[in-house]
C-alpha positions as CSV (number, residue, x, y, z in Angstrom):
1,X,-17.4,-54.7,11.6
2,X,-17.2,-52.0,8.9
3,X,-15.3,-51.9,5.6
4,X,-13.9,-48.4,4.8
5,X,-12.6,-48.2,1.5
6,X,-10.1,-45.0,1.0
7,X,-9.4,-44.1,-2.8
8,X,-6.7,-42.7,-3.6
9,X,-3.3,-42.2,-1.0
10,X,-2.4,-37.9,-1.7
11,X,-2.4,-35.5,0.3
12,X,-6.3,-36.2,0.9
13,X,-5.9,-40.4,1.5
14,X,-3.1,-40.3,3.4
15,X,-4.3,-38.0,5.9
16,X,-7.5,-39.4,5.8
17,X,-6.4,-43.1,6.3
18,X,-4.4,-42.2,9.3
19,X,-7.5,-40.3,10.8
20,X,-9.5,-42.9,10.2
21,X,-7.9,-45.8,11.9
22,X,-7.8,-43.4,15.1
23,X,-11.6,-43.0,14.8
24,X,-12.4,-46.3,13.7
25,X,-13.2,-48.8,16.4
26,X,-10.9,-51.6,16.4
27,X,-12.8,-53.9,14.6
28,X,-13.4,-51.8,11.1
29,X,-11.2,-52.9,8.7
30,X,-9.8,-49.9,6.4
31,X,-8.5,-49.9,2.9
32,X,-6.2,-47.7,0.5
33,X,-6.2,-48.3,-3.1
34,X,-4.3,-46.5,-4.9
35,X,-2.7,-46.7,-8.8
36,X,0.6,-45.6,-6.9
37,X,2.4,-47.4,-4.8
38,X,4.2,-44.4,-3.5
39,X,3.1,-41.1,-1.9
40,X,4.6,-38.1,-2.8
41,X,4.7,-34.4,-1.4
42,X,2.9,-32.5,-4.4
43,X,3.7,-28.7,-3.0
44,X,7.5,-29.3,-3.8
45,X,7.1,-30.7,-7.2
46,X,8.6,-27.3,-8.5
47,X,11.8,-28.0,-6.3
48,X,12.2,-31.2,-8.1
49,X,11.6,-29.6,-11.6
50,X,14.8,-27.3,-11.3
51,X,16.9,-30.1,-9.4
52,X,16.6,-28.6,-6.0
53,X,14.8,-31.7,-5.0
54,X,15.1,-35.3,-6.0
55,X,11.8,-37.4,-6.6
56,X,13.4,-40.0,-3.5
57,X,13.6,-36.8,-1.0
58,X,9.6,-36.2,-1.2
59,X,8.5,-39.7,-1.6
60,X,7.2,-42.7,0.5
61,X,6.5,-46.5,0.3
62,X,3.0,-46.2,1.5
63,X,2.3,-50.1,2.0
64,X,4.9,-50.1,4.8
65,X,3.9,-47.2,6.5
66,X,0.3,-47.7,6.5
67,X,0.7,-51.8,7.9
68,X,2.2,-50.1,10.7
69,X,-1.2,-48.7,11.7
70,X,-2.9,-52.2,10.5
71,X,-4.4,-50.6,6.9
72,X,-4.8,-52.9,4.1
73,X,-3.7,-51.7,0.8
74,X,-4.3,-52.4,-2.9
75,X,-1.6,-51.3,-5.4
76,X,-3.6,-51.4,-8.4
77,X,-5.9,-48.3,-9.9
78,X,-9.8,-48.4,-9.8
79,X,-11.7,-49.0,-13.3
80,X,-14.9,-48.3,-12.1
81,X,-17.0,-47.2,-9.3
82,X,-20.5,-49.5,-9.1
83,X,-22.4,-47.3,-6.3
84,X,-25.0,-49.3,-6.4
85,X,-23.3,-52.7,-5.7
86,X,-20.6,-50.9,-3.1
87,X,-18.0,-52.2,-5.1
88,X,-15.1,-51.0,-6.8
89,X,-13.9,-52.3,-10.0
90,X,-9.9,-52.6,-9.8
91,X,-7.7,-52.2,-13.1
92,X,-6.8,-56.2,-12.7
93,X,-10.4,-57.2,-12.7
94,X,-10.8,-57.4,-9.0
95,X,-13.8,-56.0,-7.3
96,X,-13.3,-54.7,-3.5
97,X,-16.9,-54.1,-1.5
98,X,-16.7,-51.2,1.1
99,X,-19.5,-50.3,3.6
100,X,-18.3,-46.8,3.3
101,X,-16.0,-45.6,0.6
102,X,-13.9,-42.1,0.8
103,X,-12.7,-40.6,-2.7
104,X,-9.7,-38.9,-2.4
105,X,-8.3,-39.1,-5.8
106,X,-7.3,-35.5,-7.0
107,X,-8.1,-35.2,-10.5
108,X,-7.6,-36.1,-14.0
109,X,-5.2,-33.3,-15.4
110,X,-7.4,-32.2,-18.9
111,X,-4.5,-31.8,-20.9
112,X,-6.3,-33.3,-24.0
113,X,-8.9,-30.2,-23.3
114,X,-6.2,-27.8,-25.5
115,X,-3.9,-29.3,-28.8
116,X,-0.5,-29.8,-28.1
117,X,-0.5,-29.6,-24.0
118,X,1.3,-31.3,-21.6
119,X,4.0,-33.5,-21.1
120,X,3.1,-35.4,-24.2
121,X,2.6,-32.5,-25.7
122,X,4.4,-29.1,-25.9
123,X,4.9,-28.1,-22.5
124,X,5.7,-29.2,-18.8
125,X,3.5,-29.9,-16.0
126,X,4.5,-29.4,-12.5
127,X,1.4,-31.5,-11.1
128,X,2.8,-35.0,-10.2
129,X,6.4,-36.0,-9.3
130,X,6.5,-37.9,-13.0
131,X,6.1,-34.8,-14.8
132,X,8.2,-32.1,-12.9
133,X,11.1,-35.4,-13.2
134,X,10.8,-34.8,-16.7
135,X,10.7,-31.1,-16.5
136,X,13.9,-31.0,-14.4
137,X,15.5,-32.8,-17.6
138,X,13.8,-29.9,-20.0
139,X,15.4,-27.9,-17.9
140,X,19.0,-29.1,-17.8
141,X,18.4,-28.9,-21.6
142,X,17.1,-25.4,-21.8
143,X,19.9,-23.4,-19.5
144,X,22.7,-24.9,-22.1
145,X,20.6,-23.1,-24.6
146,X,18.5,-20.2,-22.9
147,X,15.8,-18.3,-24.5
148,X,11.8,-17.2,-23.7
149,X,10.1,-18.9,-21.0
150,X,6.5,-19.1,-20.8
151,X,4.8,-20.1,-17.4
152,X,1.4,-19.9,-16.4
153,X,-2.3,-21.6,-16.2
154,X,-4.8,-22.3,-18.6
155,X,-8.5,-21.5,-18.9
156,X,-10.5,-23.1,-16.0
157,X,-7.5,-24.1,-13.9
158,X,-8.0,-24.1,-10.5
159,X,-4.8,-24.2,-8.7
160,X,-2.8,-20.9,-9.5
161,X,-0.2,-20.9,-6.5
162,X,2.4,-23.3,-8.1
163,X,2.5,-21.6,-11.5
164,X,3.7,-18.6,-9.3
165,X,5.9,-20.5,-7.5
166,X,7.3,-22.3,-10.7
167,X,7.8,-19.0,-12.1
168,X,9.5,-17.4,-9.5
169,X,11.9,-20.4,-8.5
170,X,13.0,-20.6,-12.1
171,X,13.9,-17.0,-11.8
172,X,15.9,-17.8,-8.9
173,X,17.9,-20.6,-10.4
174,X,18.5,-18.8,-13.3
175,X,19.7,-15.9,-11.3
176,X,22.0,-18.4,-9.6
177,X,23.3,-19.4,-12.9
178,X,24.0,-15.6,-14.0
179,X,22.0,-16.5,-16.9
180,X,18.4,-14.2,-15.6
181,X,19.7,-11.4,-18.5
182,X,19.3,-14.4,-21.2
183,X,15.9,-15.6,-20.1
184,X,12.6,-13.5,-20.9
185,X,10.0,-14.3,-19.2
186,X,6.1,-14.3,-19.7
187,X,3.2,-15.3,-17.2
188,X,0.1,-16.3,-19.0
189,X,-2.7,-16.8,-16.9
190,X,-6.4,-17.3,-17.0
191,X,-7.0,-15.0,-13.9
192,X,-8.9,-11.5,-14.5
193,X,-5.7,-9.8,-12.7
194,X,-2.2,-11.3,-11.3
195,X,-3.3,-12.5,-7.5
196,X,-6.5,-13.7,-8.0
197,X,-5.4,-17.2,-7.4
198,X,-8.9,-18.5,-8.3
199,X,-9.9,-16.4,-4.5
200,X,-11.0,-13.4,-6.1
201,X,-7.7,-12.2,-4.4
202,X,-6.7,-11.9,-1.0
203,X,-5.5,-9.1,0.6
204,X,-3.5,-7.1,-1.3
205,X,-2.7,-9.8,-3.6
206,X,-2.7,-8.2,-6.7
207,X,-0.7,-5.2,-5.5
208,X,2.2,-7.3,-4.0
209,X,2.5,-9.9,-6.8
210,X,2.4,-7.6,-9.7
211,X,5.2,-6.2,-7.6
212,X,7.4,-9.4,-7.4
213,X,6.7,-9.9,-10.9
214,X,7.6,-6.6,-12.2
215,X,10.9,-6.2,-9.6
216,X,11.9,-10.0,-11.4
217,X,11.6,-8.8,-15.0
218,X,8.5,-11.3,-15.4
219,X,5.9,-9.6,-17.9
220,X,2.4,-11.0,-17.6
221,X,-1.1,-11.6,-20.0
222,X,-4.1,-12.0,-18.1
223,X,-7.6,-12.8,-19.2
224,X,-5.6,-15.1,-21.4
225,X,-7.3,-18.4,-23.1
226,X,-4.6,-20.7,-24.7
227,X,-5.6,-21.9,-27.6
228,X,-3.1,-24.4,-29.2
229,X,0.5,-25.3,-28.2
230,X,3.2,-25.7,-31.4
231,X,6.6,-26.8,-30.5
232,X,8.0,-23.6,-29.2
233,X,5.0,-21.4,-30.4
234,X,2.1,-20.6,-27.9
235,X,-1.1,-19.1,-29.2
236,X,-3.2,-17.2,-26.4
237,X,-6.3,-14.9,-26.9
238,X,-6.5,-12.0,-24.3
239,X,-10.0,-11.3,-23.6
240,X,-11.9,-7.7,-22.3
241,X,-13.2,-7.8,-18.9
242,X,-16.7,-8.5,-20.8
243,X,-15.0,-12.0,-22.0
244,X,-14.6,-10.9,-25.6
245,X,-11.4,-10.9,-27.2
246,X,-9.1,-8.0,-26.8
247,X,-6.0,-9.2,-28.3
248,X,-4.3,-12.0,-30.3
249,X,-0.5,-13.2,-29.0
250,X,1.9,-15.9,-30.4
251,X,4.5,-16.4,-28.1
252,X,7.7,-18.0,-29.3
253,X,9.5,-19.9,-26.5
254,X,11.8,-22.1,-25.4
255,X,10.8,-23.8,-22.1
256,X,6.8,-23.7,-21.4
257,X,5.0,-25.1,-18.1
258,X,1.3,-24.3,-18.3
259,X,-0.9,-25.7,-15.4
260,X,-4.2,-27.4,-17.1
261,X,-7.7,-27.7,-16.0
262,X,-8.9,-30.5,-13.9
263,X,-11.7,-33.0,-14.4
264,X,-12.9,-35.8,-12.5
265,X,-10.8,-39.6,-12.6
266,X,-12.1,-41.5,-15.2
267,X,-13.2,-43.8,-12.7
268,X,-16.3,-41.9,-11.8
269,X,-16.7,-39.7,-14.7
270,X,-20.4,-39.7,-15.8
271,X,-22.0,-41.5,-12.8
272,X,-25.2,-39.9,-12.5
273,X,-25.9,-37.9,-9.5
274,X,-22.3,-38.8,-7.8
275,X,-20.6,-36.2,-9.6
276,X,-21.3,-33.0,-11.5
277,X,-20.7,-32.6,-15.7
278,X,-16.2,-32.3,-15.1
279,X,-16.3,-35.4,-13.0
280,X,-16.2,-33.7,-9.5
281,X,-17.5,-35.2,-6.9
282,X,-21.1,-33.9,-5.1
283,X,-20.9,-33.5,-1.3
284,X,-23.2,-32.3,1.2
285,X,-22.2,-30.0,3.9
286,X,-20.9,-33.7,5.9
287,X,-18.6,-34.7,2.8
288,X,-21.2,-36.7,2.0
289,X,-22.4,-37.5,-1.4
290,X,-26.3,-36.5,-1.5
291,X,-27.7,-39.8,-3.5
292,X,-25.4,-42.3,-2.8
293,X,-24.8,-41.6,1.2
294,X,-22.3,-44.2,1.8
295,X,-20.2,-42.2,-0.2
296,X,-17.4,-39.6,0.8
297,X,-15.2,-37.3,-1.3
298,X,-12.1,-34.8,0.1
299,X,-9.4,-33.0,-1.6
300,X,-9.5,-31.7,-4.7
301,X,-11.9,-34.7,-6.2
302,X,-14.9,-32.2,-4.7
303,X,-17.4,-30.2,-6.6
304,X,-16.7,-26.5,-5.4
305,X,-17.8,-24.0,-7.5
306,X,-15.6,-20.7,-8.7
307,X,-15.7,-18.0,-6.3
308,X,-16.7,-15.5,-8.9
309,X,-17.5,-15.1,-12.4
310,X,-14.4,-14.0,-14.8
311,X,-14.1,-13.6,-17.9
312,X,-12.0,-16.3,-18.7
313,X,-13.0,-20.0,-16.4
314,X,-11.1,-19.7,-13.8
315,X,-11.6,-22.7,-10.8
316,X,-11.4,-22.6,-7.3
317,X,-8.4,-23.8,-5.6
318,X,-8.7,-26.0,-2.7
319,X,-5.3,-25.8,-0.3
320,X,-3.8,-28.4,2.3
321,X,-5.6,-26.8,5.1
322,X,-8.8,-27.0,3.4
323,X,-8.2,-30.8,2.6
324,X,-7.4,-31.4,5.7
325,X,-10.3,-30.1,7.3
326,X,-12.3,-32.3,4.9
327,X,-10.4,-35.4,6.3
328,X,-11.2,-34.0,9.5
329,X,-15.3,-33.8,8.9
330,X,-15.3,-37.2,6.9
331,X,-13.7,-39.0,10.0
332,X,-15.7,-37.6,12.5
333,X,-18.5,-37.8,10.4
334,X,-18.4,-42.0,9.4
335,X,-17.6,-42.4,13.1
336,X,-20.9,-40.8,14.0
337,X,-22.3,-43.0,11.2
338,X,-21.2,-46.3,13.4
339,X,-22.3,-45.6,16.4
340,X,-25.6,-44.6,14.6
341,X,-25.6,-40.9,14.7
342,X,-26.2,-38.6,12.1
343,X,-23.1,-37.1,10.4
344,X,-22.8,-33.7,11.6
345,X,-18.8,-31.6,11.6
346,X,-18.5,-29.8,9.0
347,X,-15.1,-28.6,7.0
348,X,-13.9,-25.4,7.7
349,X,-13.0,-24.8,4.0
350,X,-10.5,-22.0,4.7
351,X,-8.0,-21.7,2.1
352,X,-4.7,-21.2,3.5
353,X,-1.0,-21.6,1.0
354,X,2.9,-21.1,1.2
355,X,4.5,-19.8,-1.5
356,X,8.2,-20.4,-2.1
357,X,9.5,-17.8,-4.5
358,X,12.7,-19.7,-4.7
359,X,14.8,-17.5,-2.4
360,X,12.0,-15.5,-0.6
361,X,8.1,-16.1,-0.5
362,X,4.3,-15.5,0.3
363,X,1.6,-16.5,2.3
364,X,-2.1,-15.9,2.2
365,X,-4.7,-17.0,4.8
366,X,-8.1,-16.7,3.4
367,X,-10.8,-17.6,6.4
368,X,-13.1,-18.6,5.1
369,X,-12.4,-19.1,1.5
370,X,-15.2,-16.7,0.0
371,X,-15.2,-13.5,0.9
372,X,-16.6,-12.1,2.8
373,X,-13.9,-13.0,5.1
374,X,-13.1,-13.0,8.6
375,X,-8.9,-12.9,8.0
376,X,-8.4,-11.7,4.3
377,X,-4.2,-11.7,5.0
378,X,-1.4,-11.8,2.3
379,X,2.3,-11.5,3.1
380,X,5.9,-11.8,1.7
381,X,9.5,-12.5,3.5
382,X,12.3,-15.0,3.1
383,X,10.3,-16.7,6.3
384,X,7.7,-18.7,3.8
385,X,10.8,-19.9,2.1
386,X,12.0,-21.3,5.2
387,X,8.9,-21.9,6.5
388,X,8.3,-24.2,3.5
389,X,11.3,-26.2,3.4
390,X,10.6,-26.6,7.1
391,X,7.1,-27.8,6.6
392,X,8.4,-30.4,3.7
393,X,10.4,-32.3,6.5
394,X,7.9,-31.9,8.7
395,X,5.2,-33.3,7.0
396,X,7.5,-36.5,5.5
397,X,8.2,-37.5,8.7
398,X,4.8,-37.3,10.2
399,X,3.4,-39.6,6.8
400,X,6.5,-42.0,7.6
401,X,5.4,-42.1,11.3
402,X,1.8,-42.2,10.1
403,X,0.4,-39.5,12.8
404,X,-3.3,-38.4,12.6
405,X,-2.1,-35.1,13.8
406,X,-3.6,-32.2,11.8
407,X,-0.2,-31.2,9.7
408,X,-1.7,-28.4,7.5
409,X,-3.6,-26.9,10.9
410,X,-0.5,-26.4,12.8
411,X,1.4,-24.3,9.6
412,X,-2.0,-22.4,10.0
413,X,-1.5,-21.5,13.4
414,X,1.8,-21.3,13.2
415,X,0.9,-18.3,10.0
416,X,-1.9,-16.6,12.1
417,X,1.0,-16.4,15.1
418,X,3.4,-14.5,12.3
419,X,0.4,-12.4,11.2
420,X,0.0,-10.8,14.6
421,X,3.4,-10.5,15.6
422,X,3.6,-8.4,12.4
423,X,0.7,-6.8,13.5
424,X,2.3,-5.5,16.6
């Protein structure tokens, strides 16, 4: 009998639990610690930030769901990873040993990396249910009172989709409200141009965002570096494509939500040759960590590096598809391990996303993720809007029914079908 130890239960350990226990032979034992004892569906945090959603409609129990499919799990956060004992240190003082041992955390969100960011700082977050429920109360404030909004990502983010997303659904609910002529609007943004997304673009990113943005009154600062955050003063330094500073900007606002840059858990930070100087976790082509080969990592926990120099950081985003595919590999792969095979599937790493622009949307289908590329496909319509809601539903009730079946795949296929009968 094998112990394998799952850390974390997103959109990486969920998946992966599920996948697991098909794979596993019956006698492994698998685990899910987590410091949450409920899953939520991150892609509709911005739904829930402008009361379209509530934080119950994208949510799960997962202890229920995941006894179903006879997998322990520990409601209590990790302290410490001990590699070299094959333990985990839990926040109570408990210590689990694994024989295998998947991170799937996400990351630590670096607000602390720039004064006055964040939730406890000057602006809102969008990245976990907790903040974009506090968001949604910023907001009820701000449209009795309108005035500047600022949306955006800072230096070395690495997830650039739902700062889009944010932007263009709060455009939509203000529209809603006939209130759009009271709210300017400013996208600040790390990226070298708007579409980049941390891909180096794809397709004709740029072209049709800068579009959207300019037909929805949004103006936009790229090659931007925040600085410091004031209550309701922003300071940004626009940089020349050579990285030196073009142009100094205070921005006055009202509302801010600026996505931050994302380090490794404090849980592993600083382990030596498990993770790489932001706390990310090394993997082989398997998943697999190089030194300590017991050890796993999916999601967005993973050392990638950027696509491409910019001026300004700017990470590498890594989409549901592409976690999936990770979940995929690591199965396959600590399967192999049992029955005393070397690891060998490898992730696809394609980077596929749906967009909601609030009452239309866009999707891109990068494969593989750096370019060259063998699909390099961006498109808009009020389908992604639907197609997202759909997914939502979709996707909640195959974590409640706790299915193994590649979610994230499907909505790929399902994309590619569009893609050609547009094609046609």
């Amino acid at each position: 009998m094998a112990h394998i130890v799952i850390l974390g239960a997103g959109i990486g350990g969920m998946p992966m639990a599920y996948e697991m226990r098909a794979l596993a032979r019956a006698e492994d034992k698998i685990t899910v610690i987590s410091n949450n004892p409920k899953f939520h569906f991150v892609p509709s945090n911005p739904w829930v930030a402008v009361d379209w959603r509530k934080r119950d409609d994208i949510e799960i129990e997962i202890a229920p769901v995941l006894a179903k499919k006879k997998i322990d799990f520990i409601g209590v956060g990790a302290k410490r990873l001990h590699p070299e004992k094959n333990q985990v240190e839990l926040d109570d003082g408990r210590t689990v040993d694994y024989d295998y041992l998947v991170i799937a955390t996400g990351p630590k969100l670096a607000f602390d990396e720039i004064e006055g960011l964040g939730p406890k700082g000057h602006t809102q977050s969008i990245c976990h249910v907790d903040h974009a429920v506090e968001a949604e109360k910023g907001w009820q404030d701000f449209v009795k009172n309108p005035g500047h909004v600022v949306v955006g990502a800072v230096q070395g983010a690495s997830c650039y989709g739902p700062a889009y997303e944010y932007a263009m659904i709060m455009d939509t609910d203000l529209r809603k409200r006939k209130i759009r002529d009271k709210v300017p609007m400013t996208f600040v943004t790390a990226e070298p141009y708007i579409g980049h997304l941390g891909l180096g673009g794809v397709g004709d990113s740029k072209g049709l965002l800068e579009s959207v943005m300019r037909d929805r009154h949004i103006k936009w600062i790229c090659n931007a570096k925040t600085t410091k955050v004031e209550a309701g003063k922003m300071y940004v330094t626009e940089h020349n494509e050579d990285g030196t500073p073009k142009k100094e900007h205070v921005l006055d606002f009202k509302f801010s939500m600026m996505l931050p840059a994302f380090k490794g858990i404090d849980a592993v930070f600083g382990i030596e040759g498990l993770t790489n100087p932001r706390g990310f976790i090394l993997i082989d082509p398997q998943q697999r960590n190089p030194k300590f080969k017991n050890i796993y990592a999916v999601g967005v926990c993973v050392a990638i590096p950027p696509v491409e120099a910019t001026p300004v950081p700017t990470g590498a985003p890594k989409t549901g598809y592409m976690i999936e595919s990770m979940v995929t590999a690591t199965a396959h792969n600590i399967r192999d391990e049992l029955d005393g095979k070397q690891p060998s599937t490898k992730a696809t790493w394609n980077a596929v996303c749906l967009a909601d622009f609030g009452d239309t949307g866009a999707c891109f289908v990068a494969l593989p993720q750096i370019p060259p590329r063998n699909v390099n496909w961006f498109s808009q319509g009020k389908w992604v809007h639907l197609a997202k809601i759909a997914f939502e539903k979709y996707f909640m009730r195959k974590m409640k029914a706790g299915t193994s079946e590649p979610l994230f795949e499907k909505m790929v296929m399902n994309a590619l079908g569009i893609m050609k009968l547009k094609d046609k």
